[in-house]
C-alpha positions as a printed Julia matrix, in Angstrom:
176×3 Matrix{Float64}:
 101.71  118.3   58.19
  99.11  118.24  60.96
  98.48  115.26  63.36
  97.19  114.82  66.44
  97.5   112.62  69.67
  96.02  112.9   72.66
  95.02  116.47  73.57
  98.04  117.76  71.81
  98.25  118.61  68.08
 101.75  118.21  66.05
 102.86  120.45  63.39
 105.86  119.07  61.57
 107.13  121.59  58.93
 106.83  120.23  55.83
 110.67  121.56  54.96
 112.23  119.82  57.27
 110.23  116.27  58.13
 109.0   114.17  55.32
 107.43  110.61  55.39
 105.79  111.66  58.77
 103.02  109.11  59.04
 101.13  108.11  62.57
 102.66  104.66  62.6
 100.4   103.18  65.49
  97.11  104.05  63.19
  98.89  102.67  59.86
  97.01   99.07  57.7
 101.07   97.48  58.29
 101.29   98.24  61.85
  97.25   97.07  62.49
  98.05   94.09  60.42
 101.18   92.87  62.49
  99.48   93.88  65.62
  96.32   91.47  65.05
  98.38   88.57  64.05
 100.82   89.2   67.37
  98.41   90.93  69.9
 101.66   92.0   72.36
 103.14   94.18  69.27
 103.33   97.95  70.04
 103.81  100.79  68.03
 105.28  104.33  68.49
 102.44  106.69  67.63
 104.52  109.03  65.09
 107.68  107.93  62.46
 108.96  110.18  60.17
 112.32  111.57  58.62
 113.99  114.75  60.23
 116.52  116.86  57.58
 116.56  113.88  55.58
 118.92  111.81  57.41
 117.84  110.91  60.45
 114.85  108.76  61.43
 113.02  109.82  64.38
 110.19  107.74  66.35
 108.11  109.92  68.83
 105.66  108.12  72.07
 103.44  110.89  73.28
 101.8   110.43  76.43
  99.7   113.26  78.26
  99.65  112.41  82.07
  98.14  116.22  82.67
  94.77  115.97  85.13
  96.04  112.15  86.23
  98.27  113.09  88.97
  98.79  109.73  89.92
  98.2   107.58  86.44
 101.64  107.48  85.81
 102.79  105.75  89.3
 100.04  103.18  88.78
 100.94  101.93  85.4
 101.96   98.24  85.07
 105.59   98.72  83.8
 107.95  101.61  83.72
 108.03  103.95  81.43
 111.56  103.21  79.86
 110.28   99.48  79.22
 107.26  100.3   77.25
 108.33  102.76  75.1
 111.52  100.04  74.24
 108.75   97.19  73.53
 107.3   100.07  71.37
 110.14  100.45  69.41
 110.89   97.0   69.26
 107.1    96.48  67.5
 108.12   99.33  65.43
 111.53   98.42  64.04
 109.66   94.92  63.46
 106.28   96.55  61.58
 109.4    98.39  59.34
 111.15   95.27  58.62
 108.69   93.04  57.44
 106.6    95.87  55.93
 109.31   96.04  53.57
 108.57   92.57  52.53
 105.09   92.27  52.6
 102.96   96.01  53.13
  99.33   95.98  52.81
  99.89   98.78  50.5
 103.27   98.34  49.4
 104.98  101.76  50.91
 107.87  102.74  49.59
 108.96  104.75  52.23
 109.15  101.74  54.74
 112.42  100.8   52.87
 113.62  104.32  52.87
 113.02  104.28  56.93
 114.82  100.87  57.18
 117.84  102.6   55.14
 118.17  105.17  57.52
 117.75  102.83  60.45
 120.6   100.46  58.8
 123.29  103.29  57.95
 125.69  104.14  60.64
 126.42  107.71  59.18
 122.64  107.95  59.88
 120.63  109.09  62.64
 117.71  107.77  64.43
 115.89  109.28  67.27
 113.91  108.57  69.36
 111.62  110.81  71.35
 109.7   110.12  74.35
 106.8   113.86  74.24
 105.6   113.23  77.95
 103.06  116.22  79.12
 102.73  116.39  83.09
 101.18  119.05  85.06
 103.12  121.97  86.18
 104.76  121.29  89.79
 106.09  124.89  90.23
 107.5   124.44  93.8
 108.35  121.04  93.14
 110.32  121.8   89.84
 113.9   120.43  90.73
 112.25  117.26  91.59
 110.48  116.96  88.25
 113.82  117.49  86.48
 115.63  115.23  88.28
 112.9   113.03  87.89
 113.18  113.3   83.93
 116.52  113.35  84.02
 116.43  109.63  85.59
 113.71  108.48  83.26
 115.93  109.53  80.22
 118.97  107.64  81.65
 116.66  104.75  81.97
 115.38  105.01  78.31
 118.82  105.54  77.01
 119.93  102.52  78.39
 116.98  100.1   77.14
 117.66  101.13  73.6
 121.01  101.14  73.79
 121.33   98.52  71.77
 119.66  100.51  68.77
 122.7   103.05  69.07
 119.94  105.96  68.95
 119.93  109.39  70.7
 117.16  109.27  72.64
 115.19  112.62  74.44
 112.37  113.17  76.97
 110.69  116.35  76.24
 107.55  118.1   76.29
 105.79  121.24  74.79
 107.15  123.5   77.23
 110.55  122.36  76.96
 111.31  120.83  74.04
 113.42  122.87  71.37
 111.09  123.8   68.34
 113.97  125.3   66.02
 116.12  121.92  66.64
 113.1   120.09  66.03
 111.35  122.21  63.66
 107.6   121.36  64.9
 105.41  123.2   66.7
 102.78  121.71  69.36
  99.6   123.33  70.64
């Protein structure tokens, strides 16, 4: 399955993801988010080797050199309101869905069940800083401590990646 955010096109193969839907763009999510205007969304859910949910943020920062040190909160914060919005859209979607989805209560399962996995996945693009590379490691490598400990709560494993680094065999996508 093909979708798309940003500049950047996801390919999850179809033998290993299923239920991949872009959650930010779905009638349950839209619905919650007009009654409660604050609610965020991830922009991708799905379900990786059938037992572990995985939510995915994409932002592409490439050509904004300084758009991501001018946002209004960190990083770390906004993708953990995003998954709070999310794990709420899942919840009462399996109560009341526009379209009654039966794989809402199939994510909440996984979500619920400690032998389970969830995931979640911050895809941030940045332009290339070749003689600055150490820097933008260490830089990530901060961020992802950050992350880890807002949703620590969530008991999730929790990664900061992008298309040049991320691991396409352990995630079995591809992005162009």
């Amino acid at each position: 399955m093909i979708l798309k955010e940003d500049k950047l096109e996801f390919d999850f193969d179809d033998q290993a993801w299923s239920q991949v839907i872009k959650f930010d763009k779905h009638p349950d999510y839209e619905k919650i988010k007009d009654e409660v205007p604050e609610t965020r969304g991830v922009d991708f859910t799905g379900i990786l080797n059938e037992d572990t949910f995985v939510a995915i943020e994409v932002k592409d920062f490439r050509g904004f050199k300084t758009h991501e040190n001018k946002r209004e909160e960190p990083l770390d914060i906004e993708v953990a309101k995003k998954i709070v919005g999310t794990l709420a859209t899942i919840s009462a979607s399996c109560r009341a869905s526009v379209n009654y989805e039966i794989f809402w209560q199939t994510y909440l399962n996984l979500i619920q069940d400690r032998q389970k996995s969830v995931y979640v996945i911050l895809w941030k693009e940045e332009d290339p800083l070749p003689s600055r590379q150490k820097r933008l490691a260490a830089k990530r490598s901060v961020q992802w401590q950050k992350l880890k400990e807002r949703l620590s709560w969530l008991g999730c494993k929790t990664l900061i990646t992008n298309s040049n680094d991320y691991n396409p065999n352990k995630l079995k996508l591809k992005v162009k």
